[in-house]
mmCIF file of the N, C-alpha and C atoms, coordinates in Angstrom:
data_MODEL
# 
_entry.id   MODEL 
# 
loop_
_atom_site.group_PDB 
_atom_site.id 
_atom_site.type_symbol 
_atom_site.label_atom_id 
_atom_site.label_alt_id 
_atom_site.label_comp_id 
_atom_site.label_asym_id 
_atom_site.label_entity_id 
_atom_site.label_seq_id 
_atom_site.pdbx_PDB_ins_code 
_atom_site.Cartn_x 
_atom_site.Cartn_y 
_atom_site.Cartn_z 
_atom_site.occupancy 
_atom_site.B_iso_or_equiv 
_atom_site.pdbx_formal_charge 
_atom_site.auth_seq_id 
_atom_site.auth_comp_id 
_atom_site.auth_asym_id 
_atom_site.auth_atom_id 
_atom_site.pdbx_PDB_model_num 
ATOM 1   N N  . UNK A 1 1  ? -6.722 -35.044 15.893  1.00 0.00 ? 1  UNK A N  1 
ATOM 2   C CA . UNK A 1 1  ? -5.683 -35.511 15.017  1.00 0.00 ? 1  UNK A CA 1 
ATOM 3   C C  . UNK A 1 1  ? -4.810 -34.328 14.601  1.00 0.00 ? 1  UNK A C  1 
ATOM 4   N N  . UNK A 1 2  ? -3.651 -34.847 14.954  1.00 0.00 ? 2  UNK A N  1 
ATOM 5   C CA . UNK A 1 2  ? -2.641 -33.430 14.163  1.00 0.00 ? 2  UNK A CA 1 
ATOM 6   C C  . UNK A 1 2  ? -1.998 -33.558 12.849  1.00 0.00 ? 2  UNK A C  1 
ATOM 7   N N  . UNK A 1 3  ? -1.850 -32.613 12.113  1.00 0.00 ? 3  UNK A N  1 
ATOM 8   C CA . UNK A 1 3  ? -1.385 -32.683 10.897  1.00 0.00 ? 3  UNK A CA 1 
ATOM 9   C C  . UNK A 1 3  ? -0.099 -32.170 10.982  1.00 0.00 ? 3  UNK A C  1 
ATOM 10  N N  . UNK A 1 4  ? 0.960  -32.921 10.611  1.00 0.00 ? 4  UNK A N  1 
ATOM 11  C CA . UNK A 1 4  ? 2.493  -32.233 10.434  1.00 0.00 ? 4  UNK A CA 1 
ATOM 12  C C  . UNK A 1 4  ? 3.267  -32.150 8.968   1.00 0.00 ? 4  UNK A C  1 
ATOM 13  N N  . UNK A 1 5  ? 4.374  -31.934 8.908   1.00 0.00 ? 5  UNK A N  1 
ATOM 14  C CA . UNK A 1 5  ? 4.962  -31.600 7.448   1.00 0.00 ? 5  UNK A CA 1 
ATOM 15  C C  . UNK A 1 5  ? 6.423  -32.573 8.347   1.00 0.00 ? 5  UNK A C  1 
ATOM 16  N N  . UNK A 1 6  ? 7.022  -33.728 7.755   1.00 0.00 ? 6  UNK A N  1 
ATOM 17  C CA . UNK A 1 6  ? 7.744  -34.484 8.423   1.00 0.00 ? 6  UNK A CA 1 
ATOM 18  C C  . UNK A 1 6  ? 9.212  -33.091 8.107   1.00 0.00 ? 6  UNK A C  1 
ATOM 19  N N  . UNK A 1 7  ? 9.656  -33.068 9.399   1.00 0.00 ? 7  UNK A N  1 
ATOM 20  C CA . UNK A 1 7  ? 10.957 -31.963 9.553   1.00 0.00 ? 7  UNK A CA 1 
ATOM 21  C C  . UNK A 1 7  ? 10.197 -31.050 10.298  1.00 0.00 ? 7  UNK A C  1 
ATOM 22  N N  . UNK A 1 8  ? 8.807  -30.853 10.291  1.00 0.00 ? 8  UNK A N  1 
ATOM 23  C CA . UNK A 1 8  ? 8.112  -29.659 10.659  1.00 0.00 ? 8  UNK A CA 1 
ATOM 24  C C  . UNK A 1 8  ? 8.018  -29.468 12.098  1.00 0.00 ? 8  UNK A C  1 
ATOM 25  N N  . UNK A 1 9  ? 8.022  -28.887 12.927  1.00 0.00 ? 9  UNK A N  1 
ATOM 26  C CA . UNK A 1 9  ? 7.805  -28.626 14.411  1.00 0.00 ? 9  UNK A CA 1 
ATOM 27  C C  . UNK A 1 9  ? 6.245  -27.728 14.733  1.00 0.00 ? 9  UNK A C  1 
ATOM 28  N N  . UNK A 1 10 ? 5.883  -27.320 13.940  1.00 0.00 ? 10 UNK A N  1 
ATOM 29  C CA . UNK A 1 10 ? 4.768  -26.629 14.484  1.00 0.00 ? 10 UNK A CA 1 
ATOM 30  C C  . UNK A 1 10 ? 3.995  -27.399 13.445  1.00 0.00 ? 10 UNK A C  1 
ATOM 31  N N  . UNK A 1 11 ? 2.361  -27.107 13.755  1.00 0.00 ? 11 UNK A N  1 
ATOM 32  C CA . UNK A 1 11 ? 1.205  -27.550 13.365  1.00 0.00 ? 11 UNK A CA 1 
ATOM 33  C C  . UNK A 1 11 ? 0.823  -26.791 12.285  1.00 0.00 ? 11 UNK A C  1 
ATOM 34  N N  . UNK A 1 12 ? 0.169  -27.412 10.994  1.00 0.00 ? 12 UNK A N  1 
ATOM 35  C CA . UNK A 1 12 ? -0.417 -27.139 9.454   1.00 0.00 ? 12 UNK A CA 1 
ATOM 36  C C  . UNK A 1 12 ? -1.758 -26.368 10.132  1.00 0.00 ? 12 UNK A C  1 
ATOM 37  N N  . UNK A 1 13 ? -1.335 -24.956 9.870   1.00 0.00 ? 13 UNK A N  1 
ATOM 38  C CA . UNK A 1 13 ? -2.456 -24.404 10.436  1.00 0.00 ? 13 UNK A CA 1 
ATOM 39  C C  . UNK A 1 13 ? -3.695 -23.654 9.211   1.00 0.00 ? 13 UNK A C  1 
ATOM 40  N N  . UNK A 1 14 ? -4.675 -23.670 8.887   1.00 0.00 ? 14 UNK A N  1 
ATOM 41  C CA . UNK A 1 14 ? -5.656 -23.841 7.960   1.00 0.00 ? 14 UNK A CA 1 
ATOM 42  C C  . UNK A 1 14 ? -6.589 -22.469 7.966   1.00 0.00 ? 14 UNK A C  1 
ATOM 43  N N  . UNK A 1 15 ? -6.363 -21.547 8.329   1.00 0.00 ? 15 UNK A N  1 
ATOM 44  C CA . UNK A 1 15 ? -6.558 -20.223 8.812   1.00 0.00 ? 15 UNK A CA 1 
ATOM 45  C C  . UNK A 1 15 ? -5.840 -18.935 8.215   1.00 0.00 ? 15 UNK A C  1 
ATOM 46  N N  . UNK A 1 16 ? -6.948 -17.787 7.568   1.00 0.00 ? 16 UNK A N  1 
ATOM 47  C CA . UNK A 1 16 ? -6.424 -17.059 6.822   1.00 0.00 ? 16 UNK A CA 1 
ATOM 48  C C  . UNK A 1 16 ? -4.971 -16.014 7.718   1.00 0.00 ? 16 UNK A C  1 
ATOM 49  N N  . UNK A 1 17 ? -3.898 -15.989 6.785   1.00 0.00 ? 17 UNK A N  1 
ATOM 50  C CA . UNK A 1 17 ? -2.747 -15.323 7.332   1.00 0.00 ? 17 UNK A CA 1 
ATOM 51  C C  . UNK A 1 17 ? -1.494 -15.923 7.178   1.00 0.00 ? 17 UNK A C  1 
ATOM 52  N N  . UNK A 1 18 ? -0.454 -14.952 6.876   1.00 0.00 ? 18 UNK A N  1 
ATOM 53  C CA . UNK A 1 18 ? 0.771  -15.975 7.739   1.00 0.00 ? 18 UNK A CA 1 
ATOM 54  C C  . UNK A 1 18 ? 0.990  -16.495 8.929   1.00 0.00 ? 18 UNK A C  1 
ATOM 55  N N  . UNK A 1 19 ? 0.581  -17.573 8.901   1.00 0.00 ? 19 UNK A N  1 
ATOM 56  C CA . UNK A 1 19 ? 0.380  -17.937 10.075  1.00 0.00 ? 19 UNK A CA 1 
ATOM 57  C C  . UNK A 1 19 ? 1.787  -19.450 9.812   1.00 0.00 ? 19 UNK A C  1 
ATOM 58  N N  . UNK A 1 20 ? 1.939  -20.281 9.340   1.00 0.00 ? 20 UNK A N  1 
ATOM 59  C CA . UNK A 1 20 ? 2.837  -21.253 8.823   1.00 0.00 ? 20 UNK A CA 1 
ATOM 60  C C  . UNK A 1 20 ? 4.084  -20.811 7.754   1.00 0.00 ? 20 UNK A C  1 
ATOM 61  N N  . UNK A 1 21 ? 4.657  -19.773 8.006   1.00 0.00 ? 21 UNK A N  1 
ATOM 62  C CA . UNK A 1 21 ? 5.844  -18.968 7.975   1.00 0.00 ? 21 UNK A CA 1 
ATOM 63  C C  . UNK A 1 21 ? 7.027  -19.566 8.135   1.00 0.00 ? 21 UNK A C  1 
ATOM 64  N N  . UNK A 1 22 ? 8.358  -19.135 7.524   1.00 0.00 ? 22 UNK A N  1 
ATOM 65  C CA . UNK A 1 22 ? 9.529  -20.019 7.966   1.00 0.00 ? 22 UNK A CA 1 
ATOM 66  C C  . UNK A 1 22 ? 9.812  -18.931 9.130   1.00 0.00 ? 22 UNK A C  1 
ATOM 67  N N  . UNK A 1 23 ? 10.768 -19.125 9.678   1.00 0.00 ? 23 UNK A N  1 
ATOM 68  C CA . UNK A 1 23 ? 11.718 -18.199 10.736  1.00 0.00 ? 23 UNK A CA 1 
ATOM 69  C C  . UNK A 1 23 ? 11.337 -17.062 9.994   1.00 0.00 ? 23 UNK A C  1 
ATOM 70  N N  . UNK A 1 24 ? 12.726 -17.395 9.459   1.00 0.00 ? 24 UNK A N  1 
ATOM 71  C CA . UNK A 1 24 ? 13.015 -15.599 8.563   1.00 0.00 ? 24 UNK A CA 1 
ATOM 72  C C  . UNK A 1 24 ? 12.232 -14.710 8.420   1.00 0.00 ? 24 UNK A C  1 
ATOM 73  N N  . UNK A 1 25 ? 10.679 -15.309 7.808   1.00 0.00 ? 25 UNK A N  1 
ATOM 74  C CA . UNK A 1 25 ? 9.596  -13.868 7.554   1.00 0.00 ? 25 UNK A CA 1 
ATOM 75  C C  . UNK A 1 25 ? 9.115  -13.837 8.497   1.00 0.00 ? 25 UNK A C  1 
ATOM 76  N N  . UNK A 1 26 ? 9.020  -14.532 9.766   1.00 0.00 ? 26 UNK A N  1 
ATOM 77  C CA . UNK A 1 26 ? 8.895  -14.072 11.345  1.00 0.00 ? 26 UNK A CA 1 
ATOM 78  C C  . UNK A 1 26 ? 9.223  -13.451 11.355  1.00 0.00 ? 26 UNK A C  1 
ATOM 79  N N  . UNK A 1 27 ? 10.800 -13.555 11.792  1.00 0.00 ? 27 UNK A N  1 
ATOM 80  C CA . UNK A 1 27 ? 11.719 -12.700 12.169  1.00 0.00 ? 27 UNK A CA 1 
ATOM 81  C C  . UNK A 1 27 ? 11.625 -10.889 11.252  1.00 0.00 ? 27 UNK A C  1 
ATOM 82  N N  . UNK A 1 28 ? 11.607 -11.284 9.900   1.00 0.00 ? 28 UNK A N  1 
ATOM 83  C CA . UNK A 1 28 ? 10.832 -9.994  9.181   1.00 0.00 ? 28 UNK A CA 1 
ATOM 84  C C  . UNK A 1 28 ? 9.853  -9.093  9.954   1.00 0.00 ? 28 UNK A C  1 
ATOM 85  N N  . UNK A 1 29 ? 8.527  -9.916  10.479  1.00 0.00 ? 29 UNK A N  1 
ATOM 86  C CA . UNK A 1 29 ? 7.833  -9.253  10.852  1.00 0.00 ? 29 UNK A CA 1 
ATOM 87  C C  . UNK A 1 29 ? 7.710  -8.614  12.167  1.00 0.00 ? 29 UNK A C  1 
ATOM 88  N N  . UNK A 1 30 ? 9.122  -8.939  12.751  1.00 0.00 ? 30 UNK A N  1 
ATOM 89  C CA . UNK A 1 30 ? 8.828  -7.921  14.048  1.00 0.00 ? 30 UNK A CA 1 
ATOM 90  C C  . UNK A 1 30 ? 9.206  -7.040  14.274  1.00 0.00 ? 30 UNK A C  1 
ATOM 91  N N  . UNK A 1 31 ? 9.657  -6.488  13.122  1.00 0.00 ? 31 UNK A N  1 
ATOM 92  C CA . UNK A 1 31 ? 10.151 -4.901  12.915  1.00 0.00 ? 31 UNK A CA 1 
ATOM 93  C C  . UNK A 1 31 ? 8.761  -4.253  12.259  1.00 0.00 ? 31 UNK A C  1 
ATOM 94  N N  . UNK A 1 32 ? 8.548  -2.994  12.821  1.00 0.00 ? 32 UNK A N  1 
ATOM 95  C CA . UNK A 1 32 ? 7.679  -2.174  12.299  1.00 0.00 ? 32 UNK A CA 1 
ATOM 96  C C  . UNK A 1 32 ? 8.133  -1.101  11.523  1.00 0.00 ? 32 UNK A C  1 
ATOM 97  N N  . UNK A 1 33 ? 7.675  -1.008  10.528  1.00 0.00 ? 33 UNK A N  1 
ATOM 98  C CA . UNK A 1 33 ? 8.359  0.245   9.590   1.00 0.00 ? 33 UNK A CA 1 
ATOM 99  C C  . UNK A 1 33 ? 6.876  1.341   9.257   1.00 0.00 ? 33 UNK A C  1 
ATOM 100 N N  . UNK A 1 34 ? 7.063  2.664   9.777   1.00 0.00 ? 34 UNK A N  1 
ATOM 101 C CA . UNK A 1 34 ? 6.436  3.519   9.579   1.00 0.00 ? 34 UNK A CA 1 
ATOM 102 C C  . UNK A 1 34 ? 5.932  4.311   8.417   1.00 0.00 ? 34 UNK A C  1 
ATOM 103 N N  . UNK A 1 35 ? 4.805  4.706   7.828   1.00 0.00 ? 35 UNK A N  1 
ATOM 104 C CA . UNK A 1 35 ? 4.757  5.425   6.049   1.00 0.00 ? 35 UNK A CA 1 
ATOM 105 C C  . UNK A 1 35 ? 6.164  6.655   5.691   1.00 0.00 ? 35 UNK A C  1 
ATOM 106 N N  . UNK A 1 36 ? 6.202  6.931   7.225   1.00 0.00 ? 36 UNK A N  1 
ATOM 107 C CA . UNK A 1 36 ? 7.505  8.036   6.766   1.00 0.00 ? 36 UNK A CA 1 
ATOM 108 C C  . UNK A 1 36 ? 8.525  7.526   7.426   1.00 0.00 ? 36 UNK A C  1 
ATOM 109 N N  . UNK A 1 37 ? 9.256  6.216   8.054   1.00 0.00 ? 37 UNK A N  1 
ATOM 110 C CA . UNK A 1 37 ? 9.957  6.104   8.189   1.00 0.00 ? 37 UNK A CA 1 
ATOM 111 C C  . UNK A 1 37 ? 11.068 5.912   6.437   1.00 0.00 ? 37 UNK A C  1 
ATOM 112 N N  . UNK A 1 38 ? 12.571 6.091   6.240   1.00 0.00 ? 38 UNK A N  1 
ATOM 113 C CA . UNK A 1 38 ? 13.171 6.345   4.944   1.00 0.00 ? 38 UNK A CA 1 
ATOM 114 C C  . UNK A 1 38 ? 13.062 4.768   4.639   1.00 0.00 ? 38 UNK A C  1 
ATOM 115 N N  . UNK A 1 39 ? 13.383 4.086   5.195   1.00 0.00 ? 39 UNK A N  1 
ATOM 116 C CA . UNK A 1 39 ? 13.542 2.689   5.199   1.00 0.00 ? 39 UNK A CA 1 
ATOM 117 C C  . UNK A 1 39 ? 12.296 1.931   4.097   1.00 0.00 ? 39 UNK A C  1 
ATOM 118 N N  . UNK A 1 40 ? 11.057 2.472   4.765   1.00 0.00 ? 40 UNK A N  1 
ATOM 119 C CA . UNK A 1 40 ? 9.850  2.316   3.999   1.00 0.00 ? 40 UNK A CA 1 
ATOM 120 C C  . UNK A 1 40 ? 9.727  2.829   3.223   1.00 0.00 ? 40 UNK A C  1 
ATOM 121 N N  . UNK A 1 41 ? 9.893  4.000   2.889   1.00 0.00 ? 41 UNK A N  1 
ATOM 122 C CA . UNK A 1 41 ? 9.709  5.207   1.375   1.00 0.00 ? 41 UNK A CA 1 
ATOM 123 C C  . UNK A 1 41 ? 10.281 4.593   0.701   1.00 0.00 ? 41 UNK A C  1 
ATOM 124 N N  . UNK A 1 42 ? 11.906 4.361   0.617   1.00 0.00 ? 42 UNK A N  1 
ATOM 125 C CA . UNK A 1 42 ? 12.852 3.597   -0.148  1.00 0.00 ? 42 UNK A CA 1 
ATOM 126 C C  . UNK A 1 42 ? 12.552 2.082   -0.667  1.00 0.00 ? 42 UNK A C  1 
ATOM 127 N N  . UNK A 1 43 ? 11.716 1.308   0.233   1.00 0.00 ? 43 UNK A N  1 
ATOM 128 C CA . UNK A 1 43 ? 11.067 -0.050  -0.122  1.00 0.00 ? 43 UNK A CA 1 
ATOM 129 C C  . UNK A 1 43 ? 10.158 0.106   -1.255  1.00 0.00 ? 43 UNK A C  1 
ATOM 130 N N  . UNK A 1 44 ? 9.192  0.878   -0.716  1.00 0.00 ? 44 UNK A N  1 
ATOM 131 C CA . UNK A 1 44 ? 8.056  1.086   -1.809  1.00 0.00 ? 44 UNK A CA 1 
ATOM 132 C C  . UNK A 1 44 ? 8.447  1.517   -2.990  1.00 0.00 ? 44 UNK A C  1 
ATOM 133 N N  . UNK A 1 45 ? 9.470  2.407   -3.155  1.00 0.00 ? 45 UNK A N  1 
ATOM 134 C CA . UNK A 1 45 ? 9.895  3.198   -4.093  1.00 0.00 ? 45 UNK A CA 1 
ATOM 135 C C  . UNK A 1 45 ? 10.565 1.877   -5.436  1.00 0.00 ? 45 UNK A C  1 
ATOM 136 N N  . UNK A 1 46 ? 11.247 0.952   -4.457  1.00 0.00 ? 46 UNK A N  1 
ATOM 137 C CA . UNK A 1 46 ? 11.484 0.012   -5.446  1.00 0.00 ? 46 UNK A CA 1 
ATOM 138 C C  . UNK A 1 46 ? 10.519 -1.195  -5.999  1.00 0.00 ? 46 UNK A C  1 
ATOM 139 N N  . UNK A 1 47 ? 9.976  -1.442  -4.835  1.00 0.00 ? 47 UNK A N  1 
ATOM 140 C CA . UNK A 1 47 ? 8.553  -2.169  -5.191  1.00 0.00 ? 47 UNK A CA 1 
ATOM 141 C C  . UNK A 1 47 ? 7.690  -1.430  -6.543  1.00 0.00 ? 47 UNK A C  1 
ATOM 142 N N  . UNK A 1 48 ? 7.322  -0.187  -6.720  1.00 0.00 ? 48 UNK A N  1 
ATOM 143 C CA . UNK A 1 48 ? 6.922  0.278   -7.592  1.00 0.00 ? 48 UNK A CA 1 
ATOM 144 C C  . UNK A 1 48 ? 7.952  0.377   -8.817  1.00 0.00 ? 48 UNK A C  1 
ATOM 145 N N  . UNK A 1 49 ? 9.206  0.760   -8.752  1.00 0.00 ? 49 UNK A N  1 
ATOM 146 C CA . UNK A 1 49 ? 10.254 0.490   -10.164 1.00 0.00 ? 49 UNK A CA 1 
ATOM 147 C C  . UNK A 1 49 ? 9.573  -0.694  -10.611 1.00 0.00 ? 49 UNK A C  1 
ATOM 148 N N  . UNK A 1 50 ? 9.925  -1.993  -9.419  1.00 0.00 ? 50 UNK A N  1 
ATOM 149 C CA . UNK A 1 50 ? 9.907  -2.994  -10.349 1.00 0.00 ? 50 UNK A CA 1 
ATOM 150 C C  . UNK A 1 50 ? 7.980  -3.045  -10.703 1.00 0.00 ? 50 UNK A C  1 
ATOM 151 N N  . UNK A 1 51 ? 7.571  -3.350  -10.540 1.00 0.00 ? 51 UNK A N  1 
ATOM 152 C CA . UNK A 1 51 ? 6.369  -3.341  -10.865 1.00 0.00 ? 51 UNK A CA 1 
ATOM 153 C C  . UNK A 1 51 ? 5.822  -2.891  -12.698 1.00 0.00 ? 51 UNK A C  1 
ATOM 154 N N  . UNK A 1 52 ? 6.567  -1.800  -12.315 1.00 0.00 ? 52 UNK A N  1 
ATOM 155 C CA . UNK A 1 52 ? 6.822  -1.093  -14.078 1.00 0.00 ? 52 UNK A CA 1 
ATOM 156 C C  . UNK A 1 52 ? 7.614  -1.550  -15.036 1.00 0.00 ? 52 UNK A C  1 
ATOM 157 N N  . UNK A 1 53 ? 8.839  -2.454  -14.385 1.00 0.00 ? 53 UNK A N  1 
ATOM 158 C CA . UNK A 1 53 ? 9.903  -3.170  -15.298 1.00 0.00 ? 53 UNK A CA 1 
ATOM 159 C C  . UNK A 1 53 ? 9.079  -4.186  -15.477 1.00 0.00 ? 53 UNK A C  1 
ATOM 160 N N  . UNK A 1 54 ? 8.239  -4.487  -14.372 1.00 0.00 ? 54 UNK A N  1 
ATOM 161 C CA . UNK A 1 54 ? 7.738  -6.469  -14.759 1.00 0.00 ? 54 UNK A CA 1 
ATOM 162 C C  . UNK A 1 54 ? 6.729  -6.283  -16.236 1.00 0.00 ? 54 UNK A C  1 
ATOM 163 N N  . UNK A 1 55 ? 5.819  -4.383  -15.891 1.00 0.00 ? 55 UNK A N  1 
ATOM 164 C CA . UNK A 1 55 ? 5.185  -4.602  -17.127 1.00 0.00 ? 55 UNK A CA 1 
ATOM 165 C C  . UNK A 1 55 ? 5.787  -4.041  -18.455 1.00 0.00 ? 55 UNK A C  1 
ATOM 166 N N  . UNK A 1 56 ? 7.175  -4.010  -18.181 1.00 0.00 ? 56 UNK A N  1 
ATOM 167 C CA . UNK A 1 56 ? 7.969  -3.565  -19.112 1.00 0.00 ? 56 UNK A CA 1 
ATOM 168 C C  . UNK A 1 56 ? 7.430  -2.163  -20.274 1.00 0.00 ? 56 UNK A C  1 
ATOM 169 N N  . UNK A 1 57 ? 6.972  -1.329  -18.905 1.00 0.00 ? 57 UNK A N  1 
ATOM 170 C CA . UNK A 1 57 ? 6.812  0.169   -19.243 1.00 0.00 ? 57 UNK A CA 1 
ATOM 171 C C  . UNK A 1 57 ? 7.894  1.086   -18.317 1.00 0.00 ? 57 UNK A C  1 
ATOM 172 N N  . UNK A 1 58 ? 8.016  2.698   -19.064 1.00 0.00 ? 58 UNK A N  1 
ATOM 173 C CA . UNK A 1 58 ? 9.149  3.639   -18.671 1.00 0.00 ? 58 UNK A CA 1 
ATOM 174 C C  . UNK A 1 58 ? 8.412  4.151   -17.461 1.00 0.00 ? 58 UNK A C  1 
ATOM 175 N N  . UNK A 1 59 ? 9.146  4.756   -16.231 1.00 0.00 ? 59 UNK A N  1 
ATOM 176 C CA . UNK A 1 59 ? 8.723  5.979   -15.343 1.00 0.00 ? 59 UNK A CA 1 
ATOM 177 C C  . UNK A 1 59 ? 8.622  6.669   -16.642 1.00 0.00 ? 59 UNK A C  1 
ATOM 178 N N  . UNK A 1 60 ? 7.375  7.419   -15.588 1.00 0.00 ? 60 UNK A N  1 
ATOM 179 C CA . UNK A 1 60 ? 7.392  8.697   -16.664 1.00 0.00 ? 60 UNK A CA 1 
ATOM 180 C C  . UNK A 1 60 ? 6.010  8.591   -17.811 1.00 0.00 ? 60 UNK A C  1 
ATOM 181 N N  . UNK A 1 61 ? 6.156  7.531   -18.275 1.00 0.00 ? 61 UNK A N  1 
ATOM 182 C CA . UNK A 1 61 ? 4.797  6.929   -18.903 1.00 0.00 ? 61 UNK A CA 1 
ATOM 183 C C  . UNK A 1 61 ? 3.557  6.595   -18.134 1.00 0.00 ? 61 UNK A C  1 
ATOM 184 N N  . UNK A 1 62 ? 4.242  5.572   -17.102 1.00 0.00 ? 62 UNK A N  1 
ATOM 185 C CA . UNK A 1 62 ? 2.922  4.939   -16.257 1.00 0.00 ? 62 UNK A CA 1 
ATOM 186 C C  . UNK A 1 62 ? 3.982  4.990   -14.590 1.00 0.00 ? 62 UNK A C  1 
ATOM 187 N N  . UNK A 1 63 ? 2.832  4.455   -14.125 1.00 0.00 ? 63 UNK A N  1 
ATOM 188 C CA . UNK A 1 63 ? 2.793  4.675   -12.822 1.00 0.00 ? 63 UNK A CA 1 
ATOM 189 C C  . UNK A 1 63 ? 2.414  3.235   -11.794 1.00 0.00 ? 63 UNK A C  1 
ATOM 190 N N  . UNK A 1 64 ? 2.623  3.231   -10.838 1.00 0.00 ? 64 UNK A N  1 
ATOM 191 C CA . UNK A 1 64 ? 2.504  2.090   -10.433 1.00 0.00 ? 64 UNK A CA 1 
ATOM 192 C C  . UNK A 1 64 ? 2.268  3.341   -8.878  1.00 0.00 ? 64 UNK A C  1 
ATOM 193 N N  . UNK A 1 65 ? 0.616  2.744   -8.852  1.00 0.00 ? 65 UNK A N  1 
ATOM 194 C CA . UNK A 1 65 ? 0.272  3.636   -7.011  1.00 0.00 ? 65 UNK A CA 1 
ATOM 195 C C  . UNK A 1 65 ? -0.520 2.145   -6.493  1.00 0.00 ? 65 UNK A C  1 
# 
């Protein structure tokens, strides 16, 4: 028996992962970004800002590793 999502084209798959993804974060994932590529430094770098805004503490105080 198959399970679908009506509009859906691929199969409700029940298995740890992204595995039932739209396009887009496909498409996201077939770029590889390296620890020292700038692209990545610069990601993380904001991933961690916000992290500190969400707990609405200063750089400088705390840290987000």
């Amino acid at each position: 028996m198959s399970t679908t999502i009506a509009g859906w084209k691929d199969k409700i798959l029940f298995t740890p992962g992204p595995l039932t993804t739209s396009r887009t974060v496909k498409q996201a994932l077939l770029r590889d970004l390296g620890s020292r590529d700038f692209e990545f430094i610069r990601l993380i770098r904001e991933i961690r800002d916000n992290l500190l805004s969400i707990g609405q503490v200063h750089k400088g105080e705390y840290e987000a590793s």
